[in-house]
N, C-alpha and C positions, 0 to 999 in steps of 0.2 A: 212632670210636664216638659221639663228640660229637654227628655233623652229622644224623645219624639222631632223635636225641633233639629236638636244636632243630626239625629238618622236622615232628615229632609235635607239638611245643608249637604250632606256627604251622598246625597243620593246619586246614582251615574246620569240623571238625566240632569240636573242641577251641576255637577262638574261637568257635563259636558256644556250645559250653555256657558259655561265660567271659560272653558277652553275655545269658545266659540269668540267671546269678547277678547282674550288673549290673540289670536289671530288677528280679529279686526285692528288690536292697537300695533301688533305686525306691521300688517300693512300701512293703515296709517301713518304710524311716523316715518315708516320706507319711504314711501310715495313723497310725504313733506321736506324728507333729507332729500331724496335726490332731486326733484323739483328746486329744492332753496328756497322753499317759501317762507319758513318758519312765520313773525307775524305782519307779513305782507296783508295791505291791503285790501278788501274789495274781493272780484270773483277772481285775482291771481291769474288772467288772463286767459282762463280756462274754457269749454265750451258748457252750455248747460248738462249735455248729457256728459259730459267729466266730470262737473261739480257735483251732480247730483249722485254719483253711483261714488264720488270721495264721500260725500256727505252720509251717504246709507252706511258708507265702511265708519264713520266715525260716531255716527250713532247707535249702531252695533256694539264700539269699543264701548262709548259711554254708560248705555241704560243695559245692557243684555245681566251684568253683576246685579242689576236690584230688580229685574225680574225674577231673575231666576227661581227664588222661592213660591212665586205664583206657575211658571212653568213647572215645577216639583210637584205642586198640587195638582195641578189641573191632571200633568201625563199618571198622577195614580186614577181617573178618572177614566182613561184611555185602556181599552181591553185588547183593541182587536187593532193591525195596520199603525201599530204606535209609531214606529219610523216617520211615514207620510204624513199622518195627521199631524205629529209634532211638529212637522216640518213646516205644513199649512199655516198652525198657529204664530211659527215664527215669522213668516210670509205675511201672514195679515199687519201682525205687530211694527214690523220692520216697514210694510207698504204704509204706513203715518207717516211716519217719520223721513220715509223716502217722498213722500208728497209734497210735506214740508220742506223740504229741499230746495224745490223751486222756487216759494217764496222767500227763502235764503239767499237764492243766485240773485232774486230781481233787488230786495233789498240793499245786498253785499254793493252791487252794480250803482244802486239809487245812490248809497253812501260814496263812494268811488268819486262817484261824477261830484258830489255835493262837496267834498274836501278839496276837487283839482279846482274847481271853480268858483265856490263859496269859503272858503276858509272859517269866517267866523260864523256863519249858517252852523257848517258842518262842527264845531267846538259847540254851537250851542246843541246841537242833535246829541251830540253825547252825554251831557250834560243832562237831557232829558231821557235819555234810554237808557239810564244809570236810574234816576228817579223813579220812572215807569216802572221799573224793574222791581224797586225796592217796597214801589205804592203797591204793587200786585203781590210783593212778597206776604202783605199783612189782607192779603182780601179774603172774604169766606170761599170764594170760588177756588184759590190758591188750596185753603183747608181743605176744603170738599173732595178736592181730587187728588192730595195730598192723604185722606182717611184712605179713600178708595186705595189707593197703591201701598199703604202701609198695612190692611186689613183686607185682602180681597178675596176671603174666601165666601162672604155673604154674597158676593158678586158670582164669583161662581159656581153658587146652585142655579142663579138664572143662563149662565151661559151654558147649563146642562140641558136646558129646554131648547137651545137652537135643534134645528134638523136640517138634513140634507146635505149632499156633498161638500157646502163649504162651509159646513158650522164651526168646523177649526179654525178657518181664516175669521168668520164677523167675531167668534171670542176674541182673537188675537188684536183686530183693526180695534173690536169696541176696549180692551185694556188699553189698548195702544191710545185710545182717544182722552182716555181718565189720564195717561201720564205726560201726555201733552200738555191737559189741562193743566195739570203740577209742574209741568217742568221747562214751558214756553218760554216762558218771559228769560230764563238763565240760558237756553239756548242765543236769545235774541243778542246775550253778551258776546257770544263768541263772535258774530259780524262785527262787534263793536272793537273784541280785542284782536281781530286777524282772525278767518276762520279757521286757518291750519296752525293755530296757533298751540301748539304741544302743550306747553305749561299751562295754558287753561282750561285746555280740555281735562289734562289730569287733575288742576283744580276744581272745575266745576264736576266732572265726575266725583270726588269724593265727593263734594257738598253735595249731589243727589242721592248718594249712596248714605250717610246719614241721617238725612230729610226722612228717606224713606225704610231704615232699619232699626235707627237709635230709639229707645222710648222715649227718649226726651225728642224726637223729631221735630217736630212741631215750634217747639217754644227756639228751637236751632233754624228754621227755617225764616221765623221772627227778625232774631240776630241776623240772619244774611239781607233780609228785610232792610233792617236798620243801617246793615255796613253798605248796600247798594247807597243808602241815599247820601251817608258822607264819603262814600265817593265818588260821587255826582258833584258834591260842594268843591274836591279837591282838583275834577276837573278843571273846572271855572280859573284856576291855577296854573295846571300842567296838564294840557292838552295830550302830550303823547302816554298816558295813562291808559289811553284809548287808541291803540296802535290804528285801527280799521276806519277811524275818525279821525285821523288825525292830518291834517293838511302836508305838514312834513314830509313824514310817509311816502305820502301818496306822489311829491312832487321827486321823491328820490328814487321812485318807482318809476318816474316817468322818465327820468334821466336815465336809468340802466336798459330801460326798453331803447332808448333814443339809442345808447350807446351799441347796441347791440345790433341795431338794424345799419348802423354807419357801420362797423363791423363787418357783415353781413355784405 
């Protein structure tokens, strides 16, 4: 049963989405070095349609390694125009998470304003989106969509029944909607930690890349469960644990923009 497994990992359309994520984390850290943003605040001063097409690059880097195996399966199912349709698939998939983007920018933007002018508002928001995080990490809905991304090939006898030209996009969008359901709330941290924040992106990608490969998944998705909510407690402490939250931040962010435009 093994050797089946390993022939899918190594398969060219499974390395090439691995090569596909490798780009995306290219780009992204490119863009974050030369920008300077590292874990700046808020939407980084950016426009929505900037944030949003950073945002698509950085969800690409993140989730593209733990679909891959469901990509592997799906393209043995593809006979004819496998190029395009794969590409559709990834189209659909990618269009989630690019949607989601926007409610990123308005959030990132909500918390921004809430740290320059609430201070202890914005210390207790983190404080709760650490919790939130952690109270979803243990919910059946978490699990639910957590089976689905760990085991989705009963999934994908049904996406064999789509028809018509864009049945590779709704497979792609309906996966893409089950790994949302798993993997929202940990997105929701990167607004919290800075969203071009390098080090958490590489952290919270591994923790979804085990979530969704390890056999022990599950009972590891608990633990991260458990460690959101004592770091919610720790906030209450040290505010800048929570760079995107963090009033400081934000007020040092406001002094280099000041400085820049005196400059200028």
């Amino acid at each position: 049963m093994a050797v089946p497994a390993i022939r899918q990992a190594m398969s060219p359309v499974t390395s090439a989405v691995m090569l596909a994520s490798a780009a995306a984390w290219a780009v992204t850290i490119a863009w974050a070095s030369d920008m300077d943003m590292g874990a700046m605040p808020g939407t980084m001063r950016m426009s929505l349609m900037s944030f949003v097409i950073m945002w698509t690059f950085m969800m690409a880097a993140m989730m593209l390694p733990s679909v891959g195996p469901f990509v592997g399966m799906y393209s043995a199912t593809v006979t004819s125009h496998r190029g395009s349709r794969l590409a559709a698939l990834g189209a659909g998939y990618l269009g989630v998470w690019s949607a989601v983007g926007i409610v990123a920018f308005a959030l990132a933007a909500f918390f921004e304003d809430l740290a320059a002018e609430r201070p202890t508002a914005a210390r207790a928001a983190a404080v709760m989106t650490f919790a939130a995080v952690g109270i979803y990490q243990l919910t059946p809905l978490k699990f639910q969509c957590l089976s689905h991304c760990r085991t989705p090939i009963g999934h994908l006898v049904h996406y064999l029944s789509y028809r018509g030209s864009l049945r590779d996009v709704r497979a792609g969008a309906s996966h893409g909607w089950f790994c949302l359901g798993c993997c929202w709330a940990l997105m929701v941290l990167m607004v919290a930690f800075g969203v071009m924040n390098v080090i958490a992106m590489l952290g919270l990608a591994v923790v979804i890349a085990i979530e969704k490969k390890w056999r022990r998944g599950e009972a590891f998705a608990r633990a991260v469960g458990i460690g959101c909510l004592i770091y919610a407690g720790a906030l209450v402490f040290v505010p800048g644990l929570a760079p995107g939250l963090d009033p400081g931040a934000v007020m040092q962010m406001s002094e280099m923009n000041d400085m820049g435009n005196m400059g200028g």
